[in-house]
ROFI-907679 format. One record per atom (N, C-alpha, C): residue number from 1; atom name; residue in three letters; x, y, z. Coordinates in steps of 0.02 Angstrom, whole numbers, padded with zeros to 5 digits. Example, Ala and Ser with C-alpha at 12.3 -4.5 7.8 and 13.67 -1.06 7.14 Angstrom:
<nodes>
n/atom/res/X/Y/Z
1/N/ALA/00660/-00284/00390
1/CA/ALA/00615/-00225/00390
1/C/ALA/00660/-00165/00390
2/N/SER/00642/-00112/00354
2/CA/SER/00684/-00053/00357
2/C/SER/00645/00002/00394
</nodes>
This chain:
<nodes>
n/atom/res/X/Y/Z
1/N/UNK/00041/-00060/00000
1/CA/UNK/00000/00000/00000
1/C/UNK/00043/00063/00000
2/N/UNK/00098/00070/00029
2/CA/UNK/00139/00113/00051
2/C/UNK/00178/00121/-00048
3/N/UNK/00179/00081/-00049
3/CA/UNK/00204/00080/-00137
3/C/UNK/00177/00117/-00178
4/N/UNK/00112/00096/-00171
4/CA/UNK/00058/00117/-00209
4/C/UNK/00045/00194/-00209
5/N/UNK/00058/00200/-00142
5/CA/UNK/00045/00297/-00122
5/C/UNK/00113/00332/-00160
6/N/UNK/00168/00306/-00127
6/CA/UNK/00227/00338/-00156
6/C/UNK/00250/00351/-00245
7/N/UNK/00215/00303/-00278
7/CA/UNK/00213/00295/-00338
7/C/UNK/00170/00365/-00357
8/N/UNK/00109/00360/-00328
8/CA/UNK/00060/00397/-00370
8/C/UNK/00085/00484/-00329
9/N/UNK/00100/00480/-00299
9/CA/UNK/00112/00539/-00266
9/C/UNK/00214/00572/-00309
10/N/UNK/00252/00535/-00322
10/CA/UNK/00293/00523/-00371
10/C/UNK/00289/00548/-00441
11/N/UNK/00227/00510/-00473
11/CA/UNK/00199/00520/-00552
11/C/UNK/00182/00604/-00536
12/N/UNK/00145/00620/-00482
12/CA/UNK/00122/00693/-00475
12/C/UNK/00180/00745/-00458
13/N/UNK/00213/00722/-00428
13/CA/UNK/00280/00781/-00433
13/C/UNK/00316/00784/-00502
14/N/UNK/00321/00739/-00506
14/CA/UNK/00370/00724/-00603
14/C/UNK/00335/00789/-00644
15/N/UNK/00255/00778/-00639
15/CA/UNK/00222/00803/-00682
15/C/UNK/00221/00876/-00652
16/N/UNK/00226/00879/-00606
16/CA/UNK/00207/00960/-00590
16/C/UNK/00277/01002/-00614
17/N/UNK/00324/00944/-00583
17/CA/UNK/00384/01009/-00587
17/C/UNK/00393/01011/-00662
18/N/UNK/00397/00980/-00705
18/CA/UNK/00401/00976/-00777
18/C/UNK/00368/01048/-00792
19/N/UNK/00301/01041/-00784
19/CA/UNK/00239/01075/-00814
19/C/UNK/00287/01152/-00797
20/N/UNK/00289/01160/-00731
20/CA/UNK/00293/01222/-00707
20/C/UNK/00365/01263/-00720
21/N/UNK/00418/01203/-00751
21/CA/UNK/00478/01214/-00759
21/C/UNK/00477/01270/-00840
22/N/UNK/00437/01204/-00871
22/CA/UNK/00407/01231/-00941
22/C/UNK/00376/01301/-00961
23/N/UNK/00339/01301/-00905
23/CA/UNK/00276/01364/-00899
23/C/UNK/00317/01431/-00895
24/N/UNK/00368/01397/-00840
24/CA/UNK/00419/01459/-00816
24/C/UNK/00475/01491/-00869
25/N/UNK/00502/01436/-00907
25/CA/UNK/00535/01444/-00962
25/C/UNK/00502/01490/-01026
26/N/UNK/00439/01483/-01025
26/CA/UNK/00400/01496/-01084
26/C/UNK/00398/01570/-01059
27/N/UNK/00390/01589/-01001
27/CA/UNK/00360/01686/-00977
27/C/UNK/00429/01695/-00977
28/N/UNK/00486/01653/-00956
28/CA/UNK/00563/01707/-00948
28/C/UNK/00583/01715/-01018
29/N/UNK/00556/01679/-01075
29/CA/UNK/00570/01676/-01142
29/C/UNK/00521/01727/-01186
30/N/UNK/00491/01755/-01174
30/CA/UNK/00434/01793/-01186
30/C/UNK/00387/01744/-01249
31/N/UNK/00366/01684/-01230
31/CA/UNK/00343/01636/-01310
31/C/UNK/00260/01654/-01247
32/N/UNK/00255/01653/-01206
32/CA/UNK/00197/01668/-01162
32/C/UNK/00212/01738/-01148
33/N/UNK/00163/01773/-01121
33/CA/UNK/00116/01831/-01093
33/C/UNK/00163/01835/-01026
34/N/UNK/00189/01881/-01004
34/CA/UNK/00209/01899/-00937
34/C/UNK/00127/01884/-00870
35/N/UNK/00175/01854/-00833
35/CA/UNK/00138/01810/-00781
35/C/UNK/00076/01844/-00750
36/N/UNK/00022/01830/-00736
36/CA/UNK/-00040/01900/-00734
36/C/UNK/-00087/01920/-00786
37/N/UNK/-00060/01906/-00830
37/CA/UNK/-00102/01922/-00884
37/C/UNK/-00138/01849/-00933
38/N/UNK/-00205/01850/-00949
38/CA/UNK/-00240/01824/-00969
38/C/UNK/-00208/01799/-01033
39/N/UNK/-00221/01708/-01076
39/CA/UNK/-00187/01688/-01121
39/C/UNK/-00259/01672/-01158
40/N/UNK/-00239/01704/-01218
40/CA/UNK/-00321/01694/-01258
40/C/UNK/-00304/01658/-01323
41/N/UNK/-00241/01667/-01330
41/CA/UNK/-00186/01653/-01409
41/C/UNK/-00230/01575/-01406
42/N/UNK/-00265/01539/-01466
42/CA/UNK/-00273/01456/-01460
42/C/UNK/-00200/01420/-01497
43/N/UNK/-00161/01452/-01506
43/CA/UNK/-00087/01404/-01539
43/C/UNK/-00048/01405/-01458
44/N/UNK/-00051/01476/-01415
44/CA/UNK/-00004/01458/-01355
44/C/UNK/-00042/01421/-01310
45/N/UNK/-00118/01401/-01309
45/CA/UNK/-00157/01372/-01262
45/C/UNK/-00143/01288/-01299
46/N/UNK/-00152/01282/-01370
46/CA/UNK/-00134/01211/-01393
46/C/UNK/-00046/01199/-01364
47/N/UNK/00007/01223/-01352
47/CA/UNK/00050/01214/-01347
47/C/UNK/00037/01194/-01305
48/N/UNK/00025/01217/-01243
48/CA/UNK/00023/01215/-01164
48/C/UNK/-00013/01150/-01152
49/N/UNK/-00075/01139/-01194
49/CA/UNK/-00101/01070/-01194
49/C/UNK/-00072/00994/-01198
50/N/UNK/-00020/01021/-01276
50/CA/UNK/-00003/00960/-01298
50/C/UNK/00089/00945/-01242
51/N/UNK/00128/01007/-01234
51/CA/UNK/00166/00966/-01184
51/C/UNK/00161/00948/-01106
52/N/UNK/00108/00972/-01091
52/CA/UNK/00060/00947/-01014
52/C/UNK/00044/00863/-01033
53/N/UNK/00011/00852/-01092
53/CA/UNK/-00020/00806/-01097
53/C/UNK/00052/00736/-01114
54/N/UNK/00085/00771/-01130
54/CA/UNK/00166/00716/-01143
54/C/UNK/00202/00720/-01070
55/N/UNK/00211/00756/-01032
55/CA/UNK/00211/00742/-00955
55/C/UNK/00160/00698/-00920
56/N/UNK/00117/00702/-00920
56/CA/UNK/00070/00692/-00890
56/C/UNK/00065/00600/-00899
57/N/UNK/00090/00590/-00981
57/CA/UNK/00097/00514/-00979
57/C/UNK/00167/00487/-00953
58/N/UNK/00227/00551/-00949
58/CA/UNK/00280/00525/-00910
58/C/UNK/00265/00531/-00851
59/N/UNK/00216/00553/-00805
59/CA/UNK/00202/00544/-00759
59/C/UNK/00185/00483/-00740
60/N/UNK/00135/00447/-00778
60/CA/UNK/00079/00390/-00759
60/C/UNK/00149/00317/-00786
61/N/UNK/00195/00351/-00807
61/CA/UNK/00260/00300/-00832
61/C/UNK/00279/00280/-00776
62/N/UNK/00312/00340/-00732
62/CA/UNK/00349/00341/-00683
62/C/UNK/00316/00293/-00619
63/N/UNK/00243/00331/-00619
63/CA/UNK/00183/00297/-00561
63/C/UNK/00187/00222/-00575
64/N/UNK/00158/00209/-00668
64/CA/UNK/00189/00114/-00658
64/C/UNK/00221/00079/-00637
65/N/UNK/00303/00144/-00670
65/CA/UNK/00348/00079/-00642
65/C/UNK/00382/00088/-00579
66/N/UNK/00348/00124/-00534
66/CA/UNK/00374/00100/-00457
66/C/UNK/00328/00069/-00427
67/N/UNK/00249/00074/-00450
67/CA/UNK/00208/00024/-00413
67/C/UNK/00204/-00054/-00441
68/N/UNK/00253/-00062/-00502
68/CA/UNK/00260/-00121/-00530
68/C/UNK/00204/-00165/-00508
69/N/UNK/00176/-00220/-00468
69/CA/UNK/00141/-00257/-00466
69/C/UNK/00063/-00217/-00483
70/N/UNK/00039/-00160/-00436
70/CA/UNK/-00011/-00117/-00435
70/C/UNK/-00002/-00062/-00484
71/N/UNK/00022/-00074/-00569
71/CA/UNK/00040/-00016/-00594
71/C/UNK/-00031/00002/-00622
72/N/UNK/-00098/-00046/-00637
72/CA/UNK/-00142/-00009/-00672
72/C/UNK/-00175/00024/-00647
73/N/UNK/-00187/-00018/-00551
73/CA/UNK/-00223/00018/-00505
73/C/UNK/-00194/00106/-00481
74/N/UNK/-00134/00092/-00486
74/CA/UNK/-00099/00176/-00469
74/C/UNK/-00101/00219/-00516
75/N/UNK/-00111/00198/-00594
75/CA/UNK/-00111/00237/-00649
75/C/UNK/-00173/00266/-00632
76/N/UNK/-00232/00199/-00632
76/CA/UNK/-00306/00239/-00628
76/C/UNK/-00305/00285/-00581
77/N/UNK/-00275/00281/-00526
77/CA/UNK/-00277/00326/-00461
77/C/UNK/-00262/00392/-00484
78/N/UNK/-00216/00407/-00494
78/CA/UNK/-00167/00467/-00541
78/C/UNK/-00226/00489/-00573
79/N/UNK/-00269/00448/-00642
79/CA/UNK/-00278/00471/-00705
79/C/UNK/-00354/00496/-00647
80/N/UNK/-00396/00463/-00622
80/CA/UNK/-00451/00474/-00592
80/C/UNK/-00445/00571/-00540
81/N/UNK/-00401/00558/-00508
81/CA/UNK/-00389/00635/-00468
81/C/UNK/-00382/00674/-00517
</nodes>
């Protein structure tokens, strides 16, 4: 059980710090809107989509393979929250 938590709680840091590393890179790069201000652009909102969504499965990677035996139950866990 203790596996199971650490895994899915694991997949969720991977994914956050990625996301936010990205997010952060994108406003110090000016390819995004300085921080505060509303994003309406649909090419910088598809961007933001599609590399969230490629984290998000290195996330549920990471969550598998440390809960190895319980990897579908921890994925669903992850994918369900």
């Amino acid at each position: 059980m203790t596996r199971l938590i650490l895994s899915i709680l694991a997949g969720f840091i991977a994914t956050a710090i990625l996301s936010i590393a990205v997010d952060h890179a994108f406003h110090v790069t000016n390819v995004y809107l300085p921080y505060g201000q509303p994003m309406f652009d649909t090419s910088l909102l598809l961007l933001a989509f599609a590399y969230r969504g490629v984290f998000n499965v290195f996330g549920a990677y990471i969550t598998a393979s440390i809960a190895k035996d319980n990897a579908m139950k921890a994925v669903w866990i992850m994918g369900v929250v």
